[in-house]
N, C-alpha and C positions, 0 to 999 in steps of 0.2 A: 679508057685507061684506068677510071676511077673503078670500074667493073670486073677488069681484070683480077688489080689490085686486091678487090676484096673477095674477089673469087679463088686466086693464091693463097690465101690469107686466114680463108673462112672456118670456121672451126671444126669441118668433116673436112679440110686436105691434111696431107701428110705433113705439109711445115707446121700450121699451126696445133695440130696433136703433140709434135715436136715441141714446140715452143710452151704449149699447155704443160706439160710434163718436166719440161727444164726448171721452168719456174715454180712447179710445183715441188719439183725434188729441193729446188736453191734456198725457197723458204722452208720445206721442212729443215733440213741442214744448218739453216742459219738459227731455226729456234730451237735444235738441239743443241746447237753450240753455245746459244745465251742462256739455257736451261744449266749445262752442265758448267758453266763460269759460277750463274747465281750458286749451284750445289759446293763448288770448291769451294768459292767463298764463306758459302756459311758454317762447311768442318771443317775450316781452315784452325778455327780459334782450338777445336777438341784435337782435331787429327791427330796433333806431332805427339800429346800424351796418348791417344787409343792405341797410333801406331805401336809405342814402345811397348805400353801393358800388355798388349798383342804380342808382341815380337815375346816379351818374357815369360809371356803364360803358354806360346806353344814351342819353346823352346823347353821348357822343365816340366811340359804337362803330358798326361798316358795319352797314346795315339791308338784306341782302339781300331782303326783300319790298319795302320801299319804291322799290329800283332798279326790282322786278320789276314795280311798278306803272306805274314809270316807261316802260318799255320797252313793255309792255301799251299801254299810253294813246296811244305812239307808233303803234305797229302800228295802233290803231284809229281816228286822224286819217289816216293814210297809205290803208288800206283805204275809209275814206270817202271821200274825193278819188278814189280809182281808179273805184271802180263804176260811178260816174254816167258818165265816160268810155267806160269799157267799155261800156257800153250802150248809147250815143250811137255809138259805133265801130262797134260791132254792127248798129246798128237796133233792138233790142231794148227801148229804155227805153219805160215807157208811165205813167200816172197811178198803174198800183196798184205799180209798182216805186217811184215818189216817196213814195208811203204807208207803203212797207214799210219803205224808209230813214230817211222822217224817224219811225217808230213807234222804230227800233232808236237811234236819235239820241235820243231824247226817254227811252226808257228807260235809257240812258246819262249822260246827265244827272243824273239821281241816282244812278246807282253809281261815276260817278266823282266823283261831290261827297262820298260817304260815304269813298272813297278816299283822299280830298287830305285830309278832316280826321281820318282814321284815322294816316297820315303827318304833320300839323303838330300831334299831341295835342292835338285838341281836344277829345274827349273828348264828356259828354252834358250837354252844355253850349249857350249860344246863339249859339256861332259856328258850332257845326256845322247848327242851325238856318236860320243867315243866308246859310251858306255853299250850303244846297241853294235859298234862294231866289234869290241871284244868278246860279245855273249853271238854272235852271228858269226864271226869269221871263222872260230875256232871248227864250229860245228859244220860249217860250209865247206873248210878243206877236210875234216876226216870224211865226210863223207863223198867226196870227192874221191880221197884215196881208197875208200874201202872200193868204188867204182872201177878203180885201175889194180886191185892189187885182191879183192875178196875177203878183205880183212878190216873190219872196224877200229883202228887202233885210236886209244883217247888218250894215252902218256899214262904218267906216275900221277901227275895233278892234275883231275878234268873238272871241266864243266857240268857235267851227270851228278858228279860224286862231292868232291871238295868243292868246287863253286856254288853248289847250292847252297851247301852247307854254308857258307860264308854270305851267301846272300839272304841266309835266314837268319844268319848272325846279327847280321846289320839292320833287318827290319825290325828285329824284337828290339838291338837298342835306339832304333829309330824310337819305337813306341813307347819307351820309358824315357830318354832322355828328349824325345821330339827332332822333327827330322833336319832343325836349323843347329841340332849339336854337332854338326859334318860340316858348318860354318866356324868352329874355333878352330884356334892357332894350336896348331901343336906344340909350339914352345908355352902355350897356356894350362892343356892339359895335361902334358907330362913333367912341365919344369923345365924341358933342357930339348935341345934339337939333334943330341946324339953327336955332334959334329958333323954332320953330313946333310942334314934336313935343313934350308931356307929356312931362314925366319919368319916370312910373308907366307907359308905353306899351312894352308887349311886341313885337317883331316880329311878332306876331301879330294884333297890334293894326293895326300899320302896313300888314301885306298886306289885310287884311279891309278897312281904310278905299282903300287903293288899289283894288284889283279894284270897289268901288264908285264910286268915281269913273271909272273904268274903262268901267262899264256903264252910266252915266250919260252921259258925253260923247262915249264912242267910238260908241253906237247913235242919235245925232240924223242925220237926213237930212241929203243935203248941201244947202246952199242953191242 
C-alpha cells in the first residue's frame, strides 16, 4: 500500500510533475505579489506628487511622436493620391493595382485609428473602440457599394480627404498641447458650452460626437 503510494506520488508520475509545478507556479505568485506590496509601499510616500508633475508636464509638454504621427499620416494621404496618377500616366494601372491599394487603405485604417487614439489618450477604453469603427465602416460600405454599383463614391466629407486632414490636425495639437489636453472640459477651454454642450463633456467628447456626425452627413449621395 505504502509502495503504491509512493509509486503514485514519485517525482517521474504525472501527479506529482502536477503537484511540482502548482507549487512552484503558487510560490512564485505569492513572491510577486509580496514583491510588488513591498514596491507600492515604498512610492507610495513620492507617488501622488510624481503622478501630478507627470500628469502636468505631459499634458503642456511637445510630443515629438505625436508630430511624427502627424507627418507620417501626411506622407500617406499625399502618396495615396499620387499612385493612382502615376499609373493612369503611365498606362500601368489595372484591377489588381486597385486591389492592392485599397487592401493597403483598409489596412490603414486601423493603424491610423489606433494612432489618433494613442495621441488623444484614449486609452483601452470605448472611444478607442468607436473611434476604429468610424475610420473602418465608412471605408467598408463604399467599398461595398463600389462592388454593387462600379463607382467609388466617398461624399462631400470623406475619410481620404477631410478626415485626414482633421486627423493630422489633432496629432500636431496632440504634440504641442500633449495628448491629456482631449481630457479638458469644454466649458474650460472655451468659457461657455454654446447652450447645447453638457457640462461634464471633454474635448474628447466633442471630437468623437463630431467625426460622427461627420460620417453621417458628409457620406449621403448627393440628390
Amino acid at each position: 500500500m505504502d509502495k503504491t503510494k509512493q509509486k503514485c506520488h514519485g517525482p517521474f508520475s504525472l501527479l506529482g510533475i502536477f503537484t511540482h509545478t502548482s507549487d512552484s507556479l503558487s510560490l512564485s505568485l505569492s513572491r510577486d505579489k509580496t514583491r510588488r506590496k513591498h514596491a507600492k509601499r515604498r512610492d507610495s510616500k513620492h507617488g501622488h506628487e510624481t503622478s501630478l508633475s507627470n500628469l502636468s508636464r505631459s499634458k503642456h509638454s511637445t510630443h515629438s511622436s505625436t508630430i511624427s504621427c502627424a507627418i507620417g499620416l501626411w506622407l500617406y494621404s499625399t502618396f495615396d493620391n499620387v499612385d493612382g496618377k502615376q499609373a493612369r500616366r503611365t498606362g500601368t494601372s489595372s484591377p489588381l493595382g486597385e486591389l492592392f491599394d485599397h487592401g493597403c487603405d483598409a489596412l490603414n485604417c486601423c493603424i491610423g485609428s489606433v494612432n489618433q487614439a494613442a495621441c488623444m489618450a484614449m486609452g483601452h477604453s470605448w472611444y478607442s473602440a468607436f473611434l476604429l469603427l468610424l475610420t473602418t465602416l465608412p471605408f467598408f460600405l463604399s467599398t461595398w457599394e463600389e462592388y454593387h454599383t462600379g463607382v467609388l463614391y466617398l461624399g462631400y466629407v470623406n475619410g481620404p480627404t477631410e478626415g485626414l486632414i482633421l486627423a493630422c490636425a489633432v496629432m500636431l495639437i496632440s504634440g504641442f498641447k500633449g495628448p491629456l489636453f482631449w481630457r479638458s472640459l469644454v466649458v474650460e477651454v472655451f468659457g461657455t458650452s454654446f447652450g447645447i454642450i453638457p457640462d461634464d463633456w471633454m474635448l474628447l467628447d466633442l471630437m468623437v460626437a463630431g467625426m460622427t456626425i461627420l460620417m453621417v452627413v458628409g457620406h449621403f449621395p448627393p440628390w
